[in-house]
C-alpha positions in Angstrom: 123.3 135.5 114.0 124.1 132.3 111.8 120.8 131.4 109.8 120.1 127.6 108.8 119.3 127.1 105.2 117.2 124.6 106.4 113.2 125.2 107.5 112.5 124.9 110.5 108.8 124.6 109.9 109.8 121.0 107.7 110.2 118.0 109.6 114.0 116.7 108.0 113.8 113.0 108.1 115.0 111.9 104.7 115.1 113.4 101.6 111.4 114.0 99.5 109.3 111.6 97.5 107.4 112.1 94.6 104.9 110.4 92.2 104.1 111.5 88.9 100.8 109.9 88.0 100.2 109.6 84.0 96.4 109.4 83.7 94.1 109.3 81.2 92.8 113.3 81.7 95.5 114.5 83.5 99.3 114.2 84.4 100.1 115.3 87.8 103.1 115.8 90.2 103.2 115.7 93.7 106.1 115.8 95.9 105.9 114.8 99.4 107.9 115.8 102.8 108.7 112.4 103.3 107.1 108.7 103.8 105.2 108.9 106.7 102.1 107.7 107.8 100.8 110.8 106.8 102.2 112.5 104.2 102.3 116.3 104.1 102.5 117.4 100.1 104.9 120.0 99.3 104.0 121.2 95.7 101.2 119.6 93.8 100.6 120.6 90.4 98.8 118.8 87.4 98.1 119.3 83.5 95.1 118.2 81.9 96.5 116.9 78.9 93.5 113.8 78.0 95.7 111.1 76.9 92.9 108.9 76.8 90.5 111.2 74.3 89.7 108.8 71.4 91.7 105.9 72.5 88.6 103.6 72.5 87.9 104.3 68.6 91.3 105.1 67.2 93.3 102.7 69.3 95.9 105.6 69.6 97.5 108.5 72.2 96.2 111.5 70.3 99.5 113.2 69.1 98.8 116.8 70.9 97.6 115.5 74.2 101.2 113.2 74.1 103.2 116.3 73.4 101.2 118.1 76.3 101.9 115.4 78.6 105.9 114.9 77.8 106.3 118.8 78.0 104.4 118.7 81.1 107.0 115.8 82.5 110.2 117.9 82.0 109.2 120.5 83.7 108.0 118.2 86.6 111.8 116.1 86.3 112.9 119.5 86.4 110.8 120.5 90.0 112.3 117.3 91.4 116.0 117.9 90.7 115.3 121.4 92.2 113.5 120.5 95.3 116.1 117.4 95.7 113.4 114.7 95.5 115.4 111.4 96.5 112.8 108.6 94.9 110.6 109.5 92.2 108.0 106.6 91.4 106.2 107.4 87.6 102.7 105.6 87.3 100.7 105.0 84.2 97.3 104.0 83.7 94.7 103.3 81.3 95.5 105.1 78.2 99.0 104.4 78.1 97.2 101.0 79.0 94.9 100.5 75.9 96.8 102.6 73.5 98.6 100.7 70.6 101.1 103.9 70.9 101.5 103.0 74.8 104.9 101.3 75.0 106.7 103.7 73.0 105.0 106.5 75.3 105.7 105.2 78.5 109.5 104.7 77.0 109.8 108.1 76.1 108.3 109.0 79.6 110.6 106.5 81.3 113.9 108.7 79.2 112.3 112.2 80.4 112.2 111.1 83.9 115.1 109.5 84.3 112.9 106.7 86.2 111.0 103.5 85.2 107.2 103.8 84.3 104.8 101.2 86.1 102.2 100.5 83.8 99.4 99.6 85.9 97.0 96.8 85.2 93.0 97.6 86.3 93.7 95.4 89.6 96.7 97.1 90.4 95.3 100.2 89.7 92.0 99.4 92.2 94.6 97.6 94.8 96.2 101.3 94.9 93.1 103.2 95.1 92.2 101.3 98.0 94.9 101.1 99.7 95.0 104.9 99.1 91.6 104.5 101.3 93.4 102.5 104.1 96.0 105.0 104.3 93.5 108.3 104.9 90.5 106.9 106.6 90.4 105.5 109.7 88.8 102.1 109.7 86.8 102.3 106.2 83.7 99.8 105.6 83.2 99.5 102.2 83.6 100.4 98.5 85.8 102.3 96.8 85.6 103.5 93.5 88.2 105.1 91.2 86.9 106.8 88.3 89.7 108.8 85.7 89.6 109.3 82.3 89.8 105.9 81.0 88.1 103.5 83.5 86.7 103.1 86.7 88.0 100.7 89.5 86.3 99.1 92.4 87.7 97.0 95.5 85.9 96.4 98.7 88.0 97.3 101.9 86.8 96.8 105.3 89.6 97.7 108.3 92.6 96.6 106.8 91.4 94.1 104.3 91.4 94.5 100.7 89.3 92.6 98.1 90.0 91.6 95.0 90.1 94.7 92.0 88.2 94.9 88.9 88.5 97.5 86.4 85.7 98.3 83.8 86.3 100.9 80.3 83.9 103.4 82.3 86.0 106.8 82.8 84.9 109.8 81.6 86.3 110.5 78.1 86.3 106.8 77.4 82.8 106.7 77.8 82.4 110.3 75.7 84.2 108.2 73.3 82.1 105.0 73.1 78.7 106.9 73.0 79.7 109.6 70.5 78.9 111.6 73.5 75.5 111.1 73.7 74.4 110.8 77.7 71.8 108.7 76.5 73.7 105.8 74.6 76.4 106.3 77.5 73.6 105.5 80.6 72.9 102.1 78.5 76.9 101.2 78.2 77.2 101.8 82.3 74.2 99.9 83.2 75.1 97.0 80.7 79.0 96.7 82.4 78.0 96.9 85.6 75.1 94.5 85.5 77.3 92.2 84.7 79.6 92.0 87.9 78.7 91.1 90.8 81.2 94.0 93.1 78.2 96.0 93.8 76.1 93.5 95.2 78.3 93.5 98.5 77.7 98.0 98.9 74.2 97.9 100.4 74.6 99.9 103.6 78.2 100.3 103.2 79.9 103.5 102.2 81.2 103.9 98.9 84.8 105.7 98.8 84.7 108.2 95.4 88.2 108.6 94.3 89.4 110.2 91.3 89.3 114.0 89.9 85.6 114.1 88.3 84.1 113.0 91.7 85.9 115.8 93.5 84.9 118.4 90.9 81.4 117.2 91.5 81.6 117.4 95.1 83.2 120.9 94.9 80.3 122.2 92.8 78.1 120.4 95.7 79.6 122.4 98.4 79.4 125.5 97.0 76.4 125.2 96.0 75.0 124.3 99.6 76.8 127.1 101.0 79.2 124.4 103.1 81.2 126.3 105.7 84.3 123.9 105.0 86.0 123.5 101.6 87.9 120.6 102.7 87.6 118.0 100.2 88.9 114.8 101.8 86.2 113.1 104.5 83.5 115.2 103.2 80.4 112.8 103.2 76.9 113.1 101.2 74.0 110.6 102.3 73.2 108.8 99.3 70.0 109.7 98.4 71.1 113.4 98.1 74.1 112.3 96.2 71.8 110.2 93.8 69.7 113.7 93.2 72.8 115.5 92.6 73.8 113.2 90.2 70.5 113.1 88.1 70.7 116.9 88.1 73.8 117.2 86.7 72.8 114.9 84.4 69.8 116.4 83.5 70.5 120.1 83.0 73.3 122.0 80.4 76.2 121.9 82.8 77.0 125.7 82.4 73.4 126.5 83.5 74.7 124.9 86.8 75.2 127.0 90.3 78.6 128.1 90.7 79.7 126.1 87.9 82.5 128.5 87.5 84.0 126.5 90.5 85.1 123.7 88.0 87.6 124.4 85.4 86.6 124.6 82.1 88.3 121.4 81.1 86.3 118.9 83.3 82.6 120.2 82.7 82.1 118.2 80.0 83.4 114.9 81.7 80.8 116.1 84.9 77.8 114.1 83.3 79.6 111.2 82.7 81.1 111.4 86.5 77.4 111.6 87.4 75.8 108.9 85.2 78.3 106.5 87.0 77.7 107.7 90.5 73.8 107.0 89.7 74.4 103.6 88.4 76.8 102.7 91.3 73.9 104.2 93.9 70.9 102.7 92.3 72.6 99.1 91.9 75.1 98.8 95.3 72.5 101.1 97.7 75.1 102.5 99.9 74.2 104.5 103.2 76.4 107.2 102.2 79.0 108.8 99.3 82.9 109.5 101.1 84.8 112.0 98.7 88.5 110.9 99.3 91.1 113.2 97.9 93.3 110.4 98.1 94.0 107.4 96.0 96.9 105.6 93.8 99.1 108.0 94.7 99.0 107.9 98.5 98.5 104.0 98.4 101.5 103.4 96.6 103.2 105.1 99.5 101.2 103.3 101.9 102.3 100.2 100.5 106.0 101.0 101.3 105.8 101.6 104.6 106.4 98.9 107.4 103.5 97.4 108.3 103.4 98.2 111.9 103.6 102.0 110.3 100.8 101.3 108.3 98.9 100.6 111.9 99.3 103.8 113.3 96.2 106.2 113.0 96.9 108.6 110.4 94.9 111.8 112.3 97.2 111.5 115.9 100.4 111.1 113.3 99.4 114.3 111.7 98.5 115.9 115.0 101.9 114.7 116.4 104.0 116.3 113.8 102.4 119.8 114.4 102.5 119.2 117.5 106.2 118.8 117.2 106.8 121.9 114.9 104.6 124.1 116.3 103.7 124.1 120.3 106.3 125.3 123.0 106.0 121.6 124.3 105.7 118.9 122.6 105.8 116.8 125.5 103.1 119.1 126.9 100.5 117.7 124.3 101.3 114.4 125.2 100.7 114.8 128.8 97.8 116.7 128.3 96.2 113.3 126.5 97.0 111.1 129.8 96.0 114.6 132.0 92.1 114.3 130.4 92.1 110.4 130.3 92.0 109.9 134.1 89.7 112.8 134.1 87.0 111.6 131.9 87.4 108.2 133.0 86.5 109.6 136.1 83.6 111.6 135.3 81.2 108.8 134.1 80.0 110.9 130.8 80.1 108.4 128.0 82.6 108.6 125.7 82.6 106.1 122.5 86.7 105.1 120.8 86.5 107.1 118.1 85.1 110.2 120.7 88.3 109.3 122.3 90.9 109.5 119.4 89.3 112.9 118.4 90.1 114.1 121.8 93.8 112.7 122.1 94.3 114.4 118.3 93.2 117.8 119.9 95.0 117.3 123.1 97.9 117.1 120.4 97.0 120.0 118.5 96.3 122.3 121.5 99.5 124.9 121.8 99.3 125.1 117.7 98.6 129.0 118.0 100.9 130.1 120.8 102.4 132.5 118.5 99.3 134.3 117.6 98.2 137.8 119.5 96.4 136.6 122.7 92.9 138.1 121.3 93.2 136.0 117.8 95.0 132.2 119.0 91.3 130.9 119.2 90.4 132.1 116.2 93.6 131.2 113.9 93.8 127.6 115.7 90.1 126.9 114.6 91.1 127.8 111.1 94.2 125.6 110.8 92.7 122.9 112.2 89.9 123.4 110.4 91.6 123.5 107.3 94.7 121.4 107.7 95.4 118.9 105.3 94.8 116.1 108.3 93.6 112.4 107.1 91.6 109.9 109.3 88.5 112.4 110.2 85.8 113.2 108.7 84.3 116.7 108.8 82.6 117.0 111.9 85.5 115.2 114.1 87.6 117.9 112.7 84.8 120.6 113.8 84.8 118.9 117.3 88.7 119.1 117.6 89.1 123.0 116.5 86.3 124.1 118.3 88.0 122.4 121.4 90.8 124.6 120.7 88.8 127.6 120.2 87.2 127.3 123.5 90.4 126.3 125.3 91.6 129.9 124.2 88.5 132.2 124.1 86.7 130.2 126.9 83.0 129.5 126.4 81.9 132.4 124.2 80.0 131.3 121.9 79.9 135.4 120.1 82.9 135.7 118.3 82.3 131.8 116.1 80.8 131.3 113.0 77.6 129.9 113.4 78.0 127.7 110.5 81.0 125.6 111.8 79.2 124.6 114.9 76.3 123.1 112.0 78.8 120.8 111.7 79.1 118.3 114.9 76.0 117.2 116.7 75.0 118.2 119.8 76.8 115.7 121.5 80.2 116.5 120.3 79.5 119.8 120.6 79.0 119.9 124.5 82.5 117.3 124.4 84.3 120.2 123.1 83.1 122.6 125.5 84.1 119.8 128.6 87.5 119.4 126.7 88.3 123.3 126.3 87.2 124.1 129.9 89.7 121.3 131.2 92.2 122.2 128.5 92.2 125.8 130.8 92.6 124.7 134.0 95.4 122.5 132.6 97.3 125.0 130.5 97.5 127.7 133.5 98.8 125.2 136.0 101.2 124.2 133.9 102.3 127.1 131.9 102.3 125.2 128.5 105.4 123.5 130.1 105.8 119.6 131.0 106.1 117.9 134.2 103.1 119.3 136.1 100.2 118.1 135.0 100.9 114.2 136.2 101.9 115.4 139.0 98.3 117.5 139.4 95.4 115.0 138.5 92.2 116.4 138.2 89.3 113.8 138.7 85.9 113.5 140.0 85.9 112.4 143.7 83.4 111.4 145.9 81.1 113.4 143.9 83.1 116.4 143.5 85.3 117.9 140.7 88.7 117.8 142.6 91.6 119.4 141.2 95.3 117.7 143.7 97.9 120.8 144.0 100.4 118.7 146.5 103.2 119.7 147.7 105.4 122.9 145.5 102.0 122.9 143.6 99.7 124.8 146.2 101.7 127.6 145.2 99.8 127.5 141.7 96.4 127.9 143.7 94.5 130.9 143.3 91.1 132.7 142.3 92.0 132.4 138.4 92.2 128.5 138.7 89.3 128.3 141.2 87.3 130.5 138.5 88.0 128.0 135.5 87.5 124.8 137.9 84.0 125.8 138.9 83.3 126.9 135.0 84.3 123.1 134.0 82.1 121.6 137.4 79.0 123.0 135.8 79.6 121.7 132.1 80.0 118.1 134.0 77.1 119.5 136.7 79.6 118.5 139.8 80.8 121.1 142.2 84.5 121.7 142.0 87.5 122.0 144.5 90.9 121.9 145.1 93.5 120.4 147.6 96.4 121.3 148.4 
């Protein structure tokens, strides 16, 4: 047999795209599978090089940390030529920004990569960052906030509106560097700049988007410190008084005396404070309801930005759950009949069911075959942990909970034994007794129609008169038997309707 060089788990629709991102602490690559609404990274790697350590006082790219970061962008020129990268877009930002060094850096990047450098401004910076929001969450309300090594930006962004940027000298080594790193001289720079803009003044009950590598290493050391079952950084929300306690903790105590500290590399933990000190500042001024850790940001939303804007529309969670839909399930087409299939069903049911309830249930509809190729005893199990863990944008935490404990129950049924406790802690009550309706109708559906297309709109299931009533007309009465009757009656008590089927 004749074997294609080409993977068949990648979706071939042009050729990659990366981003090399030049920032003040670190210089990362990642190369995407394509532009997409959702785009699936295919190598990701970064090296902390701190460009912008001492630019405030010397004016100047420290001469090591430049030498770090060219070496570190010809080896990445040199991962995109291998991996056949067709556009490669190189960004720049606030050291390269400030420095009096910066223009002959960026040139010498510009020569290494064989592409130009854009050299952000702050409010192109913050216009990126929050587009970066618009591209992996689904209908965001409110701030977002870019913090790196050299400055921090904020833009408001509510649905698909973006508000004007501003950028403030407030990253983390720049403010080591301002305050001779002293915390205390560095908590009277922060609340001095932001005092002075108004941005803040329009967070109160919003949520406030954290974007930038300090934030996430403070929310890793956050989850692992709570025990949290998921180590899924993206949509991964803290209310905001238990974010402002984190904060002044971190802040308070020797970072190394910190639990599970270990969890951050070396590098960072002495930029956590500073990350912190912001965080409290932004919290106590703005009073948001709650602190969204986004792992995406310029890099995504200068993707975002090139796509056609009816693209841009599409909800980023059912174009993820589409494309592994597409490479994975023995029907793609199944998925999508399966979403019209439970439509008419809970329309008919009268249970309440609110538009974003909706969405999660189309996206698991989607994802529902994923594990076909699993042993029969484990496809519950490995679905919930690839859904669980998938790199999916547009949900939070517990709407991905609800849509891999759907699958787990559409395969294991409504055993409750072999499931970690600890995921179900993450939806509510309500979501959870959704995802035990949507797996029970998920197996009725799957053995009428074998995984295969074309018979489940031709077998509606609805409630009818009062009854759960499952249609097998015609060729389909042949499908009847004690196996569907079994599951049927199973979902009529979730909904508390008795259950039959005609033929």
């Amino acid at each position: 047999m004749e074997v294609s060089r080409d993977a068949p788990g990648r979706i071939v629709q042009g050729e990659p795209i990366a981003v090399i991102d030049i920032g003040s602490n670190s210089v990362r690559l990642v190369v995407y599978e394509r532009l997409s609404r959702s785009p699936t990274p295919i190598f990701n790697e970064k090296a902390l090089c701190g460009l912008g350590r001492e630019v405030m006082t010397t004016g100047r790219l420290n001469p090591e940390a430049v030498e770090k970061a060219l070496a570190a962008l010809r080896r990445f020129r040199a991962l995109c030529d291998r991996m056949g990268v067709g556009t490669l877009r190189v960004l720049a930002t606030a050291a390269a920004r400030d420095a009096s060094n910066g223009p002959a850096f960026v040139a010498e990047c510009s020569a290494i990569c064989r592409a130009d450098v854009e050299l952000l401004s702050g409010k192109r910076e913050a216009q990126l960052s929050a587009l970066g929001i618009l591209s992996g969450v689904h209908r965001p309300n409110g701030m977002v906030g870019d913090l790196g090594g050299g400055s921090l930006e904020l833009a408001d962004v509510h649905g698909h509106r973006i508000g004007t940027g501003v950028t403030f000298p407030l990253g983390g080594l720049a403010l080591q560097d301002t305050s001779g790193r002293s915390l205390k001289k560095a908590d009277k720079i922060v609340r001095d700049v932001l005092a002075k803009d108004s941005h803040l003044d329009h967070l109160k009950g919003r949520t406030f988007y954290a974007v930038g590598g300090t934030w996430r290493a403070l929310t890793r050391l956050h989850m692992w410190q709570r025990g949290y079952p998921l180590h899924v950084m993206h949509g991964y929300v803290l209310p905001a008084k238990e974010a402002l306690e984190f904060a002044r903790l971190v802040r308070r105590v020797p970072v190394d005396t910190l639990s599970k500290i270990e969890m951050v590399p070396d590098v960072r933990r002495p930029l956590l404070a500073y990350g912190a000190l912001v965080l409290e500042h932004i919290i106590r001024m703005g009073k948001p309801a709650n602190i969204f850790v986004s792992a995406l940001g310029v890099r995504e939303g200068l993707l975002y930005e090139a796509l056609p804007e009816e693209e841009q529309r599409v909800d980023p969670l059912i174009a993820a759950a589409a494309e592994l839909n597409w490479l994975r399930s023995r029907s793609p087409r199944h998925g999508e009949e399966l979403i019209d299939w439970t439509d008419r069903f809970m329309d008919s049911t009268g249970i309440d069911e609110s538009a974003e309830e909706k969405r999660l249930r189309h996206a698991a509809c989607l994802l529902a075959d994923i594990g076909w190729r699993a042993h029969p005893d484990y496809r519950g199990e490995q679905s919930l942990n690839i859904i669980a863990h998938a790199a999916f944008i547009g949900v939070d935490h517990p709407g991905r909970a609800f849509i891999a404990l759907s699958i787990f129950y559409r395969h294991v049924g409504l055993v409750d034994d072999e499931l970690s406790p600890r995921i179900r802690e993450l939806v509510t009550t309500r979501l959870l007794d959704r995802a035990r309706i949507l797996g029970a109708a998920m197996r009725v559906g799957y053995l009428l129609s074998a995984a295969m297309p074309g018979a489940l709109p031709l077998t509606p299931l609805a409630v009818e008169r009062g009854k759960l009533t499952l249609h097998l007309p015609g060729e389909f009465a042949q499908l009847s038997g004690d196996r569907i009757a079994s599951r049927l009656k199973t979902l009529g008590r979730l909904i508390g309707r008795d259950a039959v089927v005609v033929e």
